[in-house]
C-alpha positions, 0 to 999 in steps of 0.5 A: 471494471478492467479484467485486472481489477475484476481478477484482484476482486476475485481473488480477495473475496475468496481468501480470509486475511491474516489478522494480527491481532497483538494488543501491545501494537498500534493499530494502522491500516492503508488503501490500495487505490487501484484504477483502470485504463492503464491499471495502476495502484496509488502510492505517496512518497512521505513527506520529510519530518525529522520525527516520522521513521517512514520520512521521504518513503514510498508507501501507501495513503494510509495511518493509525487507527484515531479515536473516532474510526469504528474500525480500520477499514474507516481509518483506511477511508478516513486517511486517504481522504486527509491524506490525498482528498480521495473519497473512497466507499465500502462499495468500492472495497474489494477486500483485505490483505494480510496485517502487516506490522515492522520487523525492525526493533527501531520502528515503532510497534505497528500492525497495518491492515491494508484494503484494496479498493477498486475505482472506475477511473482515476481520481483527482490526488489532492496532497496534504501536508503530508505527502510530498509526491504521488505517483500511479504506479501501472501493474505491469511495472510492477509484473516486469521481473527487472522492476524487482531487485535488492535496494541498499541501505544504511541502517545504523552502522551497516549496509542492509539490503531489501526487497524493492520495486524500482518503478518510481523515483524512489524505490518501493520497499519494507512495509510497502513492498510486502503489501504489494508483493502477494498481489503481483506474485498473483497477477504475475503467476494468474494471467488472464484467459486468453 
């Protein structure tokens, strides 16, 4: 385990996360997969469909809660195994993040629970059909003050500006931003013992 992973896991054992608990929403949960040498965190960029409202979007293996999963931490590890073919095990879960759920009234009615799981090297990504890209995205990019800045939209009739990380080809931002930014305020704000 790599100082960053053995800070993250420190950090989230200790903490209870915020729980949405709204039963008029949806139920979904994602997995930070987050690897050593160098450390780096798994994100996707969705694939284009015309019915999906994250379509072409940076964001994390992950999806709705199915029939089946006996909670969200096996609809996290379910999901990425369809998702990108990584196995993931409770033994390699570190924790859980706070809910998060869409603050637009165009998106769907969503809580997302996000789990961090921590691996000893990279895994093998095998994309399905909905992915279209993968890419490792290293912790200190994402640390680096001028990885992080306003990225534009048009939503509707207006031009709206979000918080995003422009460390990938496609900027990282709405939901997936506001998972990722509590770990890297942590990790920019904690530095290791010297």
């Amino acid at each position: 385990m790599s100082s960053l992973q053995a800070r993250l896991a420190e950090h989230l054992g200790g903490r209870k996360p915020r729980t949405v608990e709204d039963p008029s929403l949806a139920r979904a949960a994602v997995a930070l997969v987050v690897v050593p040498d160098p450390d780096a965190v798994l994100v996707i960029r969705r694939a284009d469909r015309p019915a999906d409202p994250w379509s072409g979007q940076m964001g994390l293996p992950g999806g709705r809660s199915g029939p089946s999963d006996v909670d969200l931490l096996q609809t996290a590890i379910r999901e990425t195994w369809e998702e990108v073919g990584i196995s993931l095990s409770t033994s390699d879960l570190a924790g859980a993040l706070d809910d998060v759920a869409p603050r637009s009234p165009h998106l769907p009615p969503l809580m997302v629970r996000p789990f961090l799981f921590l691996l000893p090297h990279k895994p093998v990504v095998v994309p399905n059909h909905e992915v279209a890209d993968h890419l490792w995205v290293g912790w200190e990019s994402l640390i680096h003050p001028e990885s992080y800045r306003p990225f534009s939209i048009r939503l509707g009739d207006a031009i709206r500006d979000f918080p995003a990380y422009h460390v990938s080809p496609v900027p990282i931002w709405g939901m997936t931003e506001r998972i990722l930014a509590p770990l890297v305020a942590f990790l920019a704000t904690d530095p290791p013992p010297s």
